[in-house]
GUMIBA-815822 format. One record per residue (C-alpha): residue in three letters; x, y, z. Coordinates in pm, whole numbers, padded with zeros to 5 digits, always signed. Example, Ala and Ser with C-alpha at 12.3 -4.5 7.8 and 13.67 -1.06 7.14 Angstrom:
// residues 2
Ala+01230-00450+00780Ser+01367-00106+00714
This chain:
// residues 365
Unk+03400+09014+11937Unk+03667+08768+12111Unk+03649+08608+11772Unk+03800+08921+11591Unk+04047+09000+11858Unk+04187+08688+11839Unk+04227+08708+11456Unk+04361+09027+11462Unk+04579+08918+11753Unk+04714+08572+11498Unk+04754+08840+11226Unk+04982+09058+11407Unk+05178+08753+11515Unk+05235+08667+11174Unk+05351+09023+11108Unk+05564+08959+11376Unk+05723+08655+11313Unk+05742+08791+10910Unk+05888+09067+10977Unk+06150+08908+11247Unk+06252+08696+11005Unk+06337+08972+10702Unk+06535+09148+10985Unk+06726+08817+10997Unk+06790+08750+10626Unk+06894+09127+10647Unk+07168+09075+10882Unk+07283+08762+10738Unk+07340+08895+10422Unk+07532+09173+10564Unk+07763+08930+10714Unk+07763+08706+10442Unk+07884+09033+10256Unk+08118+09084+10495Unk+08242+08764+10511Unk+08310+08799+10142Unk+08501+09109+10198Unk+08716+08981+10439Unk+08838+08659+10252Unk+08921+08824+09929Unk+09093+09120+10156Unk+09330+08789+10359Unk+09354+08633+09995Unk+09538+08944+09841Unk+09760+08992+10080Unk+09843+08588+10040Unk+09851+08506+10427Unk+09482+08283+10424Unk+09576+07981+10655Unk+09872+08160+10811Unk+09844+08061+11145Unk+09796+07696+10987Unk+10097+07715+10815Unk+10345+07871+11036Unk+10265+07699+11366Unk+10141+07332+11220Unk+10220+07285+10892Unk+10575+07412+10847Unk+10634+07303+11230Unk+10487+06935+11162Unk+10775+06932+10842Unk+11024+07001+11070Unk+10975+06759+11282Unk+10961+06469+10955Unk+11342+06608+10917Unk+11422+06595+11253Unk+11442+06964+11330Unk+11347+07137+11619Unk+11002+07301+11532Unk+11033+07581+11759Unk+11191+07902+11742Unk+11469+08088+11885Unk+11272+08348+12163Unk+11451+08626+12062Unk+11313+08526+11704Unk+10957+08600+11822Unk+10831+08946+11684Unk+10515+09146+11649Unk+10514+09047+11281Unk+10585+08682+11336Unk+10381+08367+11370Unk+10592+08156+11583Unk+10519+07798+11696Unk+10422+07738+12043Unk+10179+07455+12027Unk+10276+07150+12248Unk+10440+06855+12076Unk+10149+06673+12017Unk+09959+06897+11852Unk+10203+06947+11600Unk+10252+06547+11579Unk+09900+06530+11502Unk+09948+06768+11180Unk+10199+06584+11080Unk+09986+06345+10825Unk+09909+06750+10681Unk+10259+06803+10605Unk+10269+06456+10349Unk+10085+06703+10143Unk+10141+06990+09914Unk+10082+07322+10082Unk+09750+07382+09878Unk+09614+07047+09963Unk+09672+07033+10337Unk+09517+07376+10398Unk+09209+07242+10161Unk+09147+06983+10393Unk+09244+07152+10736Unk+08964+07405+10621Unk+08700+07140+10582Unk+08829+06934+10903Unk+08787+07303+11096Unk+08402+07391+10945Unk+08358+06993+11029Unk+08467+07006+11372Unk+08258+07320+11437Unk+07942+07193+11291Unk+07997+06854+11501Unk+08041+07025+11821Unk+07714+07192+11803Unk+07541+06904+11686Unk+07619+06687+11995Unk+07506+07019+12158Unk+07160+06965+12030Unk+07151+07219+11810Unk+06907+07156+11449Unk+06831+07452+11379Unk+06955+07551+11034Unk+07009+07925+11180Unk+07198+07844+11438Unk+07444+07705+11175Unk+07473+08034+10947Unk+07445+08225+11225Unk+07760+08050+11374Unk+07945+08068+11070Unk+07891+08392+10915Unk+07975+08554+11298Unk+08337+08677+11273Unk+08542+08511+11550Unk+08412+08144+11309Unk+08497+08387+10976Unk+08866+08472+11119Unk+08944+08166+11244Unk+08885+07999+10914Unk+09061+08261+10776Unk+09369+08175+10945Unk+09309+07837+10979Unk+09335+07860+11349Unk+09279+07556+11559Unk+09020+07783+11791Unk+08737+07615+11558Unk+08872+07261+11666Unk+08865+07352+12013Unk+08509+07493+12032Unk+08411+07123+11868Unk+08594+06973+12148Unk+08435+07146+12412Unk+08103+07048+12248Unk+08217+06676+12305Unk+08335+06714+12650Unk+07976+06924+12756Unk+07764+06601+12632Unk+08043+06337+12758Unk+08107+06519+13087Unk+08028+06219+13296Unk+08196+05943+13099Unk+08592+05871+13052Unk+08574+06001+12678Unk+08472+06317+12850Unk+08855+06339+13037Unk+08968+06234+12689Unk+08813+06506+12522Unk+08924+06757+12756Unk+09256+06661+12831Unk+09293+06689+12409Unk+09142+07060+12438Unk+09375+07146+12709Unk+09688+06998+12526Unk+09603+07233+12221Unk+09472+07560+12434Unk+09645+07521+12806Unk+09447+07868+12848Unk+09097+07642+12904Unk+09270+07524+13217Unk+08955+07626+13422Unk+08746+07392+13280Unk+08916+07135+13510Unk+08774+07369+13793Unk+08477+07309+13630Unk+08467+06977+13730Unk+08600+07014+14085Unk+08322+07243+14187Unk+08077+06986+14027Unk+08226+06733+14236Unk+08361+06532+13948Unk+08698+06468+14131Unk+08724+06157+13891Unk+08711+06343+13570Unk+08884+06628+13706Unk+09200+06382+13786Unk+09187+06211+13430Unk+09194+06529+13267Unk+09479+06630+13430Unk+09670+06332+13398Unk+09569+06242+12982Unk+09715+06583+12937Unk+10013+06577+13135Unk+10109+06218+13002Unk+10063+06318+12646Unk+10254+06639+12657Unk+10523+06420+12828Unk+10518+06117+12539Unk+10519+06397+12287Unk+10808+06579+12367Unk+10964+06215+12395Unk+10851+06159+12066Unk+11083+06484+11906Unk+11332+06342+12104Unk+11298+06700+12339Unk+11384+06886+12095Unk+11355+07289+12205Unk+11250+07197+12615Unk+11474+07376+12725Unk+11388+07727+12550Unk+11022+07637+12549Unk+10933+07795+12846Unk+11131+08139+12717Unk+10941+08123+12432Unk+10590+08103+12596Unk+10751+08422+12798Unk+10866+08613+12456Unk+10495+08503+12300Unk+10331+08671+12553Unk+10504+08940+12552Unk+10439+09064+12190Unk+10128+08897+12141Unk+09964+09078+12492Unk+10016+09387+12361Unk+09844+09288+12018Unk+09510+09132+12095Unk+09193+09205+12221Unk+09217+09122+12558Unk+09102+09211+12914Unk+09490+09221+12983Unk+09527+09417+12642Unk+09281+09691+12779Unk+09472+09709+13103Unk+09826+09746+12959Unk+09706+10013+12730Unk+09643+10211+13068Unk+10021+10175+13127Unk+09994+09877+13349Unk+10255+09557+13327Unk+10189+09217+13149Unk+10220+09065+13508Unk+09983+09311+13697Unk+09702+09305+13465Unk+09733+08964+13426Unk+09679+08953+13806Unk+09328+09153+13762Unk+09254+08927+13499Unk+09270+08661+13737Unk+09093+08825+14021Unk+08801+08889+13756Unk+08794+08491+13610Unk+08762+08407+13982Unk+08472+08619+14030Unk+08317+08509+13737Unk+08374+08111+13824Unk+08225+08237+14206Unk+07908+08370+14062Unk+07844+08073+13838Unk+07896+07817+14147Unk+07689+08037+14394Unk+07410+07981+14110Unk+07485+07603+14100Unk+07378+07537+13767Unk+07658+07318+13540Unk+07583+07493+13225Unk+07654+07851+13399Unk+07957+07722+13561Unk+08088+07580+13224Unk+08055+07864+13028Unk+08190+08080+13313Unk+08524+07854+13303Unk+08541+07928+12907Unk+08490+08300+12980Unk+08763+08320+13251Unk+09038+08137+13002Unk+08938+08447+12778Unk+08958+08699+13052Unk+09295+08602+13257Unk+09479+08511+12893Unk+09708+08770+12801Unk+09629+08659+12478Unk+09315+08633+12332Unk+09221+08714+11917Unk+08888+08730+11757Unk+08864+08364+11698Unk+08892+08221+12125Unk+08570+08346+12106Unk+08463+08077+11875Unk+08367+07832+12220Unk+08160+08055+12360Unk+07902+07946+12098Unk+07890+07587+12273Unk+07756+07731+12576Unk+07472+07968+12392Unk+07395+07602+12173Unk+07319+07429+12476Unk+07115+07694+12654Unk+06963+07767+12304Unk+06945+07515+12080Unk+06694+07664+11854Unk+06783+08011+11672Unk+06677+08309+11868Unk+06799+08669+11912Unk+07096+08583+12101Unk+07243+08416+11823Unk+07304+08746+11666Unk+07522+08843+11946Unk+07829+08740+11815Unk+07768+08918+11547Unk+07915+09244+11766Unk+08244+09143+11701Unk+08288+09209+11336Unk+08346+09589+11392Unk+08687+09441+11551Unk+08765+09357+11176Unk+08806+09738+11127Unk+08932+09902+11433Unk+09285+09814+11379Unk+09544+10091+11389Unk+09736+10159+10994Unk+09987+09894+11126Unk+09762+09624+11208Unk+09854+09483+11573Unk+09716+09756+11814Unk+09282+09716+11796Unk+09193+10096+11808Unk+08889+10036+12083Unk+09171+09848+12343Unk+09355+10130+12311Unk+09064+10387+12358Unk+08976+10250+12682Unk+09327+10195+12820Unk+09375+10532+12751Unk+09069+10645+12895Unk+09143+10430+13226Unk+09457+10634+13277Unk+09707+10753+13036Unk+09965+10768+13367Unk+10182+10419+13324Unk+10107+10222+13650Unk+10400+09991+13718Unk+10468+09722+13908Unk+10727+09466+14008Unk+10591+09172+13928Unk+10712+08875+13700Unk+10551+08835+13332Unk+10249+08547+13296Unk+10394+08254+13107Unk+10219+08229+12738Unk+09981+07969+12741Unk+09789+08038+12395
């Protein structure tokens, strides 16, 4: 009799596990077909690779001819892409712009999907559905669409997880923080893991390149730059999907939501060191950037999938959570810059305007 139970116990199992996985080739192909939709709807209205081209590409060309690479602040607008990225960043496109326009976004694609796939990898990850799982999720399918660095930095953090106790670790992270100052708590990170070494190098790699690369363009726009993080915040708060977006939907300032923001990161990085555990205090330091950033699109969430790749290195359910944020694709208002949810649950906070004297946050994208 124990004989037949346990058959009938391996058969259901195999059910199971058959029927597990058809639920997963289902949802795949959804977001493969979604995927699909998506591209062909960013390649008719001609603006694939946007963000690539407006703040690296044509910024990296200016530089070549000597031009300041960063706009006016009263330029910046709800409709514009305007470069903010740190000197060296765009220094480091600047072998892109030696191409055509069609080439360098060719390659810039496959360096992005590279630098993805790498950062997992180092992660442990082998699992061939962690991989499609990754990339058909939309925060990987936007940023590709827009040829956002996001995918870069969610490669990087990969490296500086598995090289957290070596010098190429500070390297790694001091690069990340260059390109997205908003993964500033990372460096707390290390603090409360008593890696006052790394935290230090960090620090100073990024500081000292910033400084050699606005040597480099000869310091060309310093003294609007920090106007223009101001004006950047500014219109691009009020267009993403932020914690901060939420908030200022309910009628409350840039400044004072950024302030709960804050007060909500630090909670977050609190509960992750009461815990102790390095992997919970890492992610928590990713998820804070996300939560006190006044700006935040579909694609920062890219590096939360380095956190889930080292807790879960082999596919399971949780995989699929990403996969949540592909309704974001279609909750956009007619003119595309307010999401529709954001501005659902501002308004259901309070449709009163709270204000507040207090100054703006300064853009750090």
């Amino acid at each position: 009799m124990s004989q037949v139970r346990r058959r009938e116990a391996a058969s259901w199992r195999s059910f199971g596990l058959a029927l597990s996985n058809i639920l997963v080739f289902l949802v795949f192909l959804i977001a493969a077909v979604a995927a699909v939709a998506y591209f062909r709807l960013i390649a008719s209205t001609s603006t694939v690779g946007v963000d690539f081209r407006a703040t690296l590409y044509l910024s990296a060309k200016a530089v070549m001819h000597g031009v300041n690479p960063y706009p006016a602040p009263a330029a910046v607008t709800s409709s514009s892409y305007p470069a903010v990225y740190p000197p060296p960043v765009i220094l480091a496109a600047m072998p892109f712009a030696l191409l055509t326009y069609h080439a360098a976004i060719a390659t810039w694609e496959v360096l992005l999907a590279i630098a993805l796939v790498l950062g997992l990898a180092v992660c442990g990850v082998r699992d061939w559905r962690c991989y499609v799982a990754a990339g058909l999720s939309f925060p990987v399918v936007n940023g590709l669409a827009s040829g956002n660095v996001s995918l870069v930095i969610a490669g990087l953090c990969g490296f500086a997880w598995a090289w957290r106790h070596s010098l190429r670790g500070s390297l790694v992270l001091a690069a990340t923080l260059v390109i997205k100052p908003i993964l500033w708590p990372l460096i707390v990170w290390h603090l409360l893991r008593h890696r006052y070494r790394r935290a230090l190098e960090t620090a100073s790699f990024a500081a000292v390149a910033c400084l050699v690369g606005w040597a480099l363009i000869g310091f060309r726009g310093l003294t609007a730059y920090p106007a223009l993080l101001r004006a950047d915040t500014r219109v691009a708060a009020h267009n993403g999907i932020s914690v901060v977006r939420i908030l200022i939907s309910a009628g409350f300032t840039v400044g004072l939501a950024s302030v709960i923001g804050a007060v909500m990161g630090a909670l977050l990085i609190w509960l992750a060191w009461r815990k102790g555990d390095d992997l919970d205090l890492f992610a928590a330091g990713m998820a804070t950037a996300l939560v006190t950033s006044p700006i935040v699109f579909a694609h920062y969430f890219t590096v939360l999938l380095i956190p889930l790749a080292i807790r879960h290195p082999r596919f399971s359910w949780l995989w699929l959570i990403p996969f949540a944020l592909w309704p974001i694709r279609y909750a956009y208002l007619p003119d595309h810059t307010r999401p529709v949810w954001t501005a659902f649950l501002g308004n259901a906070l309070g449709r009163k305007p709270f204000r507040c004297v207090l100054p703006d946050a300064v853009g750090l994208t």
